[in-house]
C-alpha positions as CSV (number, residue, x, y, z in Angstrom):
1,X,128.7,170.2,103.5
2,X,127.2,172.3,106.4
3,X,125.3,170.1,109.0
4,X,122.8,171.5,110.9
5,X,122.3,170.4,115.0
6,X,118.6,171.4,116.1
7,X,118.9,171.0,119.1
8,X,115.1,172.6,119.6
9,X,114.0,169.6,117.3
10,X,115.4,166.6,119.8
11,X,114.6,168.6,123.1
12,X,110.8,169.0,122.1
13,X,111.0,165.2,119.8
14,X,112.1,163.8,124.2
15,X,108.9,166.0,125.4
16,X,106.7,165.0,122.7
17,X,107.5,161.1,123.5
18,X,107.0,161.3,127.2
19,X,104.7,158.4,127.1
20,X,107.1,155.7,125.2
21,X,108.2,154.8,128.9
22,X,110.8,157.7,129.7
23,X,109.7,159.7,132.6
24,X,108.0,163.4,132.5
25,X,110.2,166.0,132.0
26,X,108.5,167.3,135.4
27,X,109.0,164.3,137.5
28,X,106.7,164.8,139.8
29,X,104.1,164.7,137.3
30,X,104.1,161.4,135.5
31,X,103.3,161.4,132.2
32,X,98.7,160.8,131.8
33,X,98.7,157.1,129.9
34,X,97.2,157.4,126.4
35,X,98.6,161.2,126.2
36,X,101.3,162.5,124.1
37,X,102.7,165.6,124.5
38,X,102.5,167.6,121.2
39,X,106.1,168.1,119.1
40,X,106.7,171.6,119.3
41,X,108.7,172.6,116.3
42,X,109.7,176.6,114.7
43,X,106.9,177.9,113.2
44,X,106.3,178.1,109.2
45,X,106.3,181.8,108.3
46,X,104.1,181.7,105.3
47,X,104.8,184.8,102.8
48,X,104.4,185.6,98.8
49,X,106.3,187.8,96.9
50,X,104.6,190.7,94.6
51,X,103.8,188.7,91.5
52,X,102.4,185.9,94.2
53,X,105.1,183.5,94.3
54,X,104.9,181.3,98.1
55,X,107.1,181.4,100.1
56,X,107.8,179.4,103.1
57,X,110.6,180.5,105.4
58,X,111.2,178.7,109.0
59,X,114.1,180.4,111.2
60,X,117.2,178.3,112.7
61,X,119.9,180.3,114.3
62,X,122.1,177.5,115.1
63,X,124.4,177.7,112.3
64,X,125.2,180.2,109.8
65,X,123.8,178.7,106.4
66,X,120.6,178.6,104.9
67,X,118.8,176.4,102.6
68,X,116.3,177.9,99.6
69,X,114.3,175.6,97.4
70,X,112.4,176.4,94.5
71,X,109.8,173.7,94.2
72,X,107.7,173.3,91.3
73,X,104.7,171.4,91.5
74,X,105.3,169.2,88.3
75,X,107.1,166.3,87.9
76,X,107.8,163.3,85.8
77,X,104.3,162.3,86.2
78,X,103.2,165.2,84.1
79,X,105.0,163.9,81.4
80,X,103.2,164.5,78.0
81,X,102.1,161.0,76.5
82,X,104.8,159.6,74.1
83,X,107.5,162.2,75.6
84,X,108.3,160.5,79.1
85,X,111.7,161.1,80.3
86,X,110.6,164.5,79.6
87,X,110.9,166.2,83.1
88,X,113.5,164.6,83.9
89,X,116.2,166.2,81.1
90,X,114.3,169.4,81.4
91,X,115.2,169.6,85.2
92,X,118.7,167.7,84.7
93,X,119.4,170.7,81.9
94,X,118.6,173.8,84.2
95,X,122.3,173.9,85.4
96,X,124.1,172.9,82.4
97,X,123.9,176.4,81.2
98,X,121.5,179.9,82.6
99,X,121.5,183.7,82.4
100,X,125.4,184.2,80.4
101,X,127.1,181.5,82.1
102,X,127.7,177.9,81.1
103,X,127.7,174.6,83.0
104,X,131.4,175.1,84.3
105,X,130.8,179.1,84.9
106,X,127.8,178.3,87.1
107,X,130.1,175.3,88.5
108,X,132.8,177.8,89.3
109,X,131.1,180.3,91.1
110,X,129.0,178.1,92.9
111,X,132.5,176.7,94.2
112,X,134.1,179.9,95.2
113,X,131.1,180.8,97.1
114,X,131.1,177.6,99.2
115,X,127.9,176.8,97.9
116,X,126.2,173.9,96.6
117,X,123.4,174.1,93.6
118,X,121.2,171.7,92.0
119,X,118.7,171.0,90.1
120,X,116.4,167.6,89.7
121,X,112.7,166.0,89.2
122,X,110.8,163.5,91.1
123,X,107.7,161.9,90.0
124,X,105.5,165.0,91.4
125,X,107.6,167.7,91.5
126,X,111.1,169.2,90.7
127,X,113.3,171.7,92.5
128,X,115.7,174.0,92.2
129,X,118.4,173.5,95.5
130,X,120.9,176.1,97.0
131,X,123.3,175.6,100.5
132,X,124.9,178.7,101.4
133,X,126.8,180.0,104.1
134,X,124.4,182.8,105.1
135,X,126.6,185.8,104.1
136,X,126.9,184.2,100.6
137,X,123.1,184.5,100.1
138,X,123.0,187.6,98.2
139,X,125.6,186.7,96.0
140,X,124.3,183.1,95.5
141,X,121.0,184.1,94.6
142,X,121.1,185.8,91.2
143,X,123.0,182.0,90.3
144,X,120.4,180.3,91.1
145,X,117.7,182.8,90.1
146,X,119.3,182.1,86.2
147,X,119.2,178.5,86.7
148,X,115.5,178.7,87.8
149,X,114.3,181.2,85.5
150,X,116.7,181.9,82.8
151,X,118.0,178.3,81.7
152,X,119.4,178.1,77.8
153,X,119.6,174.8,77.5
154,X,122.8,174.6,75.1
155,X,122.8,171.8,72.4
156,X,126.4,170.4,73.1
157,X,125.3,169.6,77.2
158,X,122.0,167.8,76.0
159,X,124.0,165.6,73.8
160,X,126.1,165.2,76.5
161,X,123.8,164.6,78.9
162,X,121.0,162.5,75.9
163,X,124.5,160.0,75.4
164,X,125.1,159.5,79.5
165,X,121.3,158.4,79.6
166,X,121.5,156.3,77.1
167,X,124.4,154.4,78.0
168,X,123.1,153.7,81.5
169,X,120.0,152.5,80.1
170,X,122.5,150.2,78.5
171,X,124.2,149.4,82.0
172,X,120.8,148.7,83.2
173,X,119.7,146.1,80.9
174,X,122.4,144.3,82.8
175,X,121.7,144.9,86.4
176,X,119.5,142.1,87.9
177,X,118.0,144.7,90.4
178,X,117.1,147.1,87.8
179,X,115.2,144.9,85.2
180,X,113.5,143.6,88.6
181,X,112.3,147.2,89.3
182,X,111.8,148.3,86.0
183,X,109.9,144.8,85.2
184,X,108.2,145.2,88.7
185,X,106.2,148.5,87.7
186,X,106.0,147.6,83.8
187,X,103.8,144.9,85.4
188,X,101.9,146.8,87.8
189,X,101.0,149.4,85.9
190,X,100.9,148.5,82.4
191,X,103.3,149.8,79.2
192,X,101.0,152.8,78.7
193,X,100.6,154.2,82.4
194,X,103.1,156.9,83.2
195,X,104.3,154.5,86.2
196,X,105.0,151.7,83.8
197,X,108.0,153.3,82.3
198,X,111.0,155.1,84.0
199,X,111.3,158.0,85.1
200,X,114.4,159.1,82.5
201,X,112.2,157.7,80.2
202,X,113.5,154.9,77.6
203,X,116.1,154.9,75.1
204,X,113.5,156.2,71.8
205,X,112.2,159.0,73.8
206,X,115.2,160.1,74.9
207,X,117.2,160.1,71.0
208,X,113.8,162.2,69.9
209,X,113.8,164.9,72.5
210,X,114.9,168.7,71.3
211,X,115.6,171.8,72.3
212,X,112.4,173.4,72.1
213,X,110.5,170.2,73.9
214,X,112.6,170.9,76.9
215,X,111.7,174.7,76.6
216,X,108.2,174.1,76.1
217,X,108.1,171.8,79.1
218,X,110.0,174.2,81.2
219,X,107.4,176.7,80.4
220,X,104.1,174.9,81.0
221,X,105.6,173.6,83.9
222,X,108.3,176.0,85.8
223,X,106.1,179.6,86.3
224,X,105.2,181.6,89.8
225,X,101.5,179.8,89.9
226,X,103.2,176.5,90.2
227,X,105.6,176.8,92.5
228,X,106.9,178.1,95.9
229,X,109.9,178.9,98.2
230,X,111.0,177.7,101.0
231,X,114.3,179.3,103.5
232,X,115.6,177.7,105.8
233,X,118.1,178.6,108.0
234,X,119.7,181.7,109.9
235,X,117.9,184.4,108.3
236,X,115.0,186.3,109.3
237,X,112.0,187.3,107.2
238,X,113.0,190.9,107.3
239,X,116.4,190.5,106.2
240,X,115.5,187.4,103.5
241,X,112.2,188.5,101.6
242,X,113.9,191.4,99.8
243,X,116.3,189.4,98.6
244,X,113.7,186.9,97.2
245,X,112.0,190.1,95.7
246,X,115.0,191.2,93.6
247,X,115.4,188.0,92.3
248,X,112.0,186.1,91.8
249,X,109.4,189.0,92.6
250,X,109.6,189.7,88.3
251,X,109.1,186.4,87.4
252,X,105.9,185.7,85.2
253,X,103.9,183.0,83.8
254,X,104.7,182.5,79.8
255,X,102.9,180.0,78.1
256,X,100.1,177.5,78.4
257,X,100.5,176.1,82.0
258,X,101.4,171.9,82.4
259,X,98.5,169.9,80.9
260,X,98.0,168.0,84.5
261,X,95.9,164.7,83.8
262,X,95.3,162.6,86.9
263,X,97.2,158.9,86.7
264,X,94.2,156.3,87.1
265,X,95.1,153.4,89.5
266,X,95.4,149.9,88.3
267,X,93.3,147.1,89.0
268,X,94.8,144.4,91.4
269,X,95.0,141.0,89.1
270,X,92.2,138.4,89.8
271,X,94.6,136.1,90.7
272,X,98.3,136.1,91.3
273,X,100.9,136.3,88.6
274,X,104.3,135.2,87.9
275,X,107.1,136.9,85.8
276,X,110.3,135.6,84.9
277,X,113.2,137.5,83.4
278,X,116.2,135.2,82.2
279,X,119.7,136.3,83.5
280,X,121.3,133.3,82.6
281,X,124.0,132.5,85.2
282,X,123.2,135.2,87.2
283,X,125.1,134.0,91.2
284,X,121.4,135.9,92.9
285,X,117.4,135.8,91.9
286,X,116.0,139.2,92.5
287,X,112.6,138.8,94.1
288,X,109.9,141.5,93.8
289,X,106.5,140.6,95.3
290,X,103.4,143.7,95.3
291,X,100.4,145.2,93.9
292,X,98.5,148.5,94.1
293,X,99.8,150.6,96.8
294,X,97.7,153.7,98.1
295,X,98.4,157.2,97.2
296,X,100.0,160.0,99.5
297,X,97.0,161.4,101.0
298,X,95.3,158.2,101.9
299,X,93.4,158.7,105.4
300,X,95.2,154.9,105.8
301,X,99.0,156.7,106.2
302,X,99.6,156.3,109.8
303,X,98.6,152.6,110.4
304,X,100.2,151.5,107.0
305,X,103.8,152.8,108.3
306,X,103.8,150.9,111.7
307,X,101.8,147.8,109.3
308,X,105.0,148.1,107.4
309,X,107.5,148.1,109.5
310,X,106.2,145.2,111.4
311,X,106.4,143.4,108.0
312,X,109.2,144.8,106.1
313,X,110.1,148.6,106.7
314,X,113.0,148.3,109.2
315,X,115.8,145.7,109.8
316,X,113.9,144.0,112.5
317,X,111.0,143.5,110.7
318,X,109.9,140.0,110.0
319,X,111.2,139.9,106.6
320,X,114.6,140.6,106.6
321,X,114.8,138.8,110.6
322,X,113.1,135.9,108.8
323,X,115.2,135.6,104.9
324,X,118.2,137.1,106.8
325,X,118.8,136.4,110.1
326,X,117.0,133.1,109.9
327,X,117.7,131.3,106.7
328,X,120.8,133.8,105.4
329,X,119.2,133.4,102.0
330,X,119.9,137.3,101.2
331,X,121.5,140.4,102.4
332,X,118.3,141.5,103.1
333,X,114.8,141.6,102.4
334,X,112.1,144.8,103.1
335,X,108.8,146.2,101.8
336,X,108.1,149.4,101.0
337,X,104.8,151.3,100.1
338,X,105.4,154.1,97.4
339,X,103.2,156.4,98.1
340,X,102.3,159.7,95.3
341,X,99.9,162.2,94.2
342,X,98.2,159.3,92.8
343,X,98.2,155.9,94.0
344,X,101.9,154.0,93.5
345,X,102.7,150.2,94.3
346,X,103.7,148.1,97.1
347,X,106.5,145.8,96.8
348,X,108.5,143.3,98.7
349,X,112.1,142.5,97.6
350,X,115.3,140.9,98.7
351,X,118.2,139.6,96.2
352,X,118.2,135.9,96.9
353,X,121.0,132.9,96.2
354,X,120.0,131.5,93.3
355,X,119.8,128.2,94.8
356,X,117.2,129.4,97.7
357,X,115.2,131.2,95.2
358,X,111.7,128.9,95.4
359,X,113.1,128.9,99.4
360,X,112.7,132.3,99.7
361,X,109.2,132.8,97.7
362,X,108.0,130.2,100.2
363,X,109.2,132.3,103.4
364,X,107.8,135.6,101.5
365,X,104.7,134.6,101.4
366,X,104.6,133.1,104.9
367,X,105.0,136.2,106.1
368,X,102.5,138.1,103.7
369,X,100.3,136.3,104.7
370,X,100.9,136.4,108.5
371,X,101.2,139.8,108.4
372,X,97.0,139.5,107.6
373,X,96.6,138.1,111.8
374,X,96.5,140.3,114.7
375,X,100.2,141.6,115.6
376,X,101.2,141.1,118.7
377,X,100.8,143.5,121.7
378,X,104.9,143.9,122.1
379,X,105.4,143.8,118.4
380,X,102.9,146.5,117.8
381,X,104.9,148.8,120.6
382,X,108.4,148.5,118.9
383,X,107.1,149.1,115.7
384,X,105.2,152.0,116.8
385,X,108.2,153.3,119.2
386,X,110.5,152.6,116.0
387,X,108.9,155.0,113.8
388,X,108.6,157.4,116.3
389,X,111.5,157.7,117.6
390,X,113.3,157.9,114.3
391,X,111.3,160.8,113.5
392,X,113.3,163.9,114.9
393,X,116.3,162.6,112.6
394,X,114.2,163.9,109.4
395,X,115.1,167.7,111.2
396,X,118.6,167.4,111.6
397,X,119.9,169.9,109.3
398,X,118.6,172.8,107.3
399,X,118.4,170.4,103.9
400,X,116.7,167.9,105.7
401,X,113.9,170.3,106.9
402,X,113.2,171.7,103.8
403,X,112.7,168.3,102.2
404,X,109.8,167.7,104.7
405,X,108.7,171.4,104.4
406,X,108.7,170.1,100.6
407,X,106.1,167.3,101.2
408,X,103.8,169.2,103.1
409,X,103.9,171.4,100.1
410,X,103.7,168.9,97.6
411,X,100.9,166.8,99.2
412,X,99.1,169.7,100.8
413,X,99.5,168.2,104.3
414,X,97.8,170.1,107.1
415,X,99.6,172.7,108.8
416,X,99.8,170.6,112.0
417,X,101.1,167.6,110.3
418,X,104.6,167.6,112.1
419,X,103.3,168.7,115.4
420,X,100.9,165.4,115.3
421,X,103.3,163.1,113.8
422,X,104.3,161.2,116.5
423,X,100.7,160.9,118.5
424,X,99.4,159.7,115.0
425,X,101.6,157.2,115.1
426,X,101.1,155.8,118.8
427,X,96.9,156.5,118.1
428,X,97.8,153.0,115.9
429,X,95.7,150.6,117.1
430,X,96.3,146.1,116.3
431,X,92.7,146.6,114.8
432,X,93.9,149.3,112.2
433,X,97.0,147.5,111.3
434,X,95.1,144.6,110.3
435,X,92.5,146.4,108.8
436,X,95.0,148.1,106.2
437,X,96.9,144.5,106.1
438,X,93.9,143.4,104.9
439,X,93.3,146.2,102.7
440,X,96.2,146.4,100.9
441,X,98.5,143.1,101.3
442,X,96.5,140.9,99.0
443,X,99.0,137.5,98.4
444,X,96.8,135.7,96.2
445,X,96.8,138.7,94.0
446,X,100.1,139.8,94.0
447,X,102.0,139.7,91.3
448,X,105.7,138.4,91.2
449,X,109.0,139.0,89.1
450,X,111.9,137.1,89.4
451,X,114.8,137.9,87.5
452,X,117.6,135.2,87.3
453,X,119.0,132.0,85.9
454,X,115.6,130.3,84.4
455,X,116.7,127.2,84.0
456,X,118.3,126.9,87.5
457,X,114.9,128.7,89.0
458,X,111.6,127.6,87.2
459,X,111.5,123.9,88.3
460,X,111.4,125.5,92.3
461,X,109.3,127.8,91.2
462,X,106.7,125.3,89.3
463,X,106.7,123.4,91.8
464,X,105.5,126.0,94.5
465,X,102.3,126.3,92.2
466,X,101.8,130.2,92.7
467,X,100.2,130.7,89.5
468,X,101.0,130.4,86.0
469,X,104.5,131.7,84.8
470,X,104.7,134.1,81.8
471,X,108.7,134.9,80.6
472,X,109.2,138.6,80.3
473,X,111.9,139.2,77.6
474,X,114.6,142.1,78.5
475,X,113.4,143.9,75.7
476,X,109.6,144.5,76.7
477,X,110.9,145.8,79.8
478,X,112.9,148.4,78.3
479,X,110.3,149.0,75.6
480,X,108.8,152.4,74.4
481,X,105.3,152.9,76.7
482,X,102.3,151.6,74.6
483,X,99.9,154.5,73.1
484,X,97.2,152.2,73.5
């Protein structure tokens, strides 16, 4: 794998954070306090090819490779009802056969150009992914121009790949930390909300998918009106854009386009709730603790980050110092919010010795709830200096900046949105973080899943009186998503 130094990235990331108590690059001009130099990073060169396809190229001369994604704007969220897993085959599909070449043909020549190509969906969007040495571009192109736009989907590689997914659904029903995740969002969002099931889908949609639902996904959802470009990499526009043109400037629409229906956000429980999966004999009790999270574009983003990673988004946050470092009843313990086009869920989660499991509820919510006081000055500083100063490592190679560029796409973040990052983040005041702790980190409302040995766990748990325990058999959480 090509890696990608930007240099330009750290130098202007050391500018930009002036203020965090290093001294001005001009030292005989201290840095103003409450000022933060803006992040200077290469511009975004926004272009479109002939039939109107985006295309987003930023130049880095540093190293001769490039990076082009195709991103479509649909994902496993768009789903049709009753056909989830949908997207994901669809996407998984595009390089098991394009254009005249098969699965291992495509392999192959990918290989001998040094190359690497994939293809894959997330919840809001898929992509199609090439790495290239830079004078490999033209011949890597018309590859991945098939695999984009010219997929076959063969019938021997979806039973392939239909069997592989099924057996890992098997593996899964196994996996303590996957029924906990699985159980986590069935919970959350219901059996008939798209976030209630997994992404692949579950095992009956999977057997019933065909040939022509993959095609008719792929051509609702994968057309020039839904998608966009973006190079990155030691190319200029001049010398990349006709190269885009020969290979993407024909492409046009066919078909309806994705039926996209907005994912409505749950209601947060009345009061808390308790789920219990048996594993009997299982050595650890996974532990997931959340609610309703907020969606991508909430105006709350930039005080939730530094809120969680006081509470759980970074080792020294007090989860994991307090279930780790303190108690050493897991490897460790975090939070997370999940943030989409529509609102996802907030969770909390460690895998915990099964004889420290009603231990380690109590020290969860301890710190849920003290997450809901005022932060301390000094705590507030290194959370805020933490997220900061990890930020410049999101630009370190050419793969890495197009998965940001792919956000901003995605989410339709402003223009500005990397230059402002970091002074976003120090703007964080104690008052916001415990406005959105307030907001969003609602204990007595949470709802929790443990997954472990019930008859060694439920007398703890009864006896810490969170709420009223309902048993969740293995097979509702691996059930078929409910039509009602």
């Amino acid at each position: 794998m090509f890696v990608m130094n930007t240099r330009s990235f750290v130098i202007a990331f050391l500018l930009a954070t002036a203020t965090l108590g290093a001294q001005s690059p001009d030292r005989s001009k201290p840095p103003v306090p409450g000022t933060t130099p803006a992040l200077k990073l290469p511009a975004i060169q926004k272009r479109q090819l002939s039939n109107g396809l985006p295309v987003w190229l930023v130049e880095l001369h540093e190293v001769p490779v490039v990076q082009v994604n195709l991103v479509v704007l649909s994902g496993t969220g768009d789903d049709p009802a009753g056909k989830y897993g949908l997207a994901s085959l669809t996407a998984a599909m595009l390089t098991e056969g394009a254009g005249s070449r098969s699965s291992l043909e495509i392999a192959d020549a990918i290989d001998f150009l040094g190359a690497d190509l994939s293809a894959s969906s997330g919840i809001d969007s898929a992509g199609v992914r090439l790495h290239v040495p830079v004078g490999r571009l033209a011949d890597a192109l018309p590859i991945m121009a098939d695999v984009a736009l010219r997929p076959t989907f063969p019938k021997e590689e979806l039973e392939r790949l239909r069997q592989q997914r099924l057996v890992s659904l098997l593996q899964a029903r196994d996996d303590p930390q996957t029924i906990a995740s699985m159980a986590f969002s069935r919970t959350i969002f219901g059996p008939s909300h798209r976030y209630g099931t997994a992404t692949v889908g579950t095992a009956d949609t999977i057997k019933a998918f065909t040939q022509d639902d993959l095609r008719a996904f792929y051509l609702s959802a994968f057309r020039p009106d839904n998608a966009a470009l973006l190079v990155v990499g030691d190319v200029t526009a001049a010398s990349v854009l006709p190269l885009m043109e020969s290979q993407f400037g024909a492409w046009k629409p066919q078909g309806a386009a994705v039926a996209r229906v907005a994912l409505p956000a749950p209601s947060q429980p009345a009061r808390r709730e308790v789920y219990m999966v048996d594993k009997p004999n299982a050595p650890q009790t996974q532990i997931r603790i959340g609610g309703v999270g907020a969606p991508r574009v909430t105006p709350d983003y930039f005080p939730l980050q530094v809120m969680n990673t006081v509470l759980g988004g970074s080792f020294s946050s007090r989860l994991n110092l307090n279930l780790r470092e303190k108690h050493g009843y897991t490897y460790g313990a975090g939070s997370t919010f999940d943030m989409r086009k529509f609102v996802g869920p907030f969770s909390s989660a460690a895998g915990v010795q099964t004889d420290k499991t009603k231990e380690s509820l109590q020290e969860f919510f301890n710190e849920l709830n003290g997450i809901l006081q005022t932060v301390p000055a000094d705590e507030l500083a290194r959370a805020k200096n933490y997220v900061a100063l990890r930020f410049p490592g999101g630009f370190e190679t050419s793969s890495d900046i197009t998965a940001r560029l792919e956000g901003v796409l995605v989410y339709r973040l402003p223009d500005d949105y990397f230059s402002t990052y970091v002074q976003n983040i120090q703007a964080v005041t104690a008052a916001d973080v415990q406005r959105v702790a307030r907001k969003y980190i609602q204990p007595d409302r949470f709802t929790v899943v443990v997954v472990g040995d019930r008859k060694a766990i439920e007398p703890g748990i009864r006896a810490l009186n969170l709420g009223p325990i309902k048993e969740l058999p293995l097979d509702e959480v691996f059930a078929p998503p409910s039509t009602r």
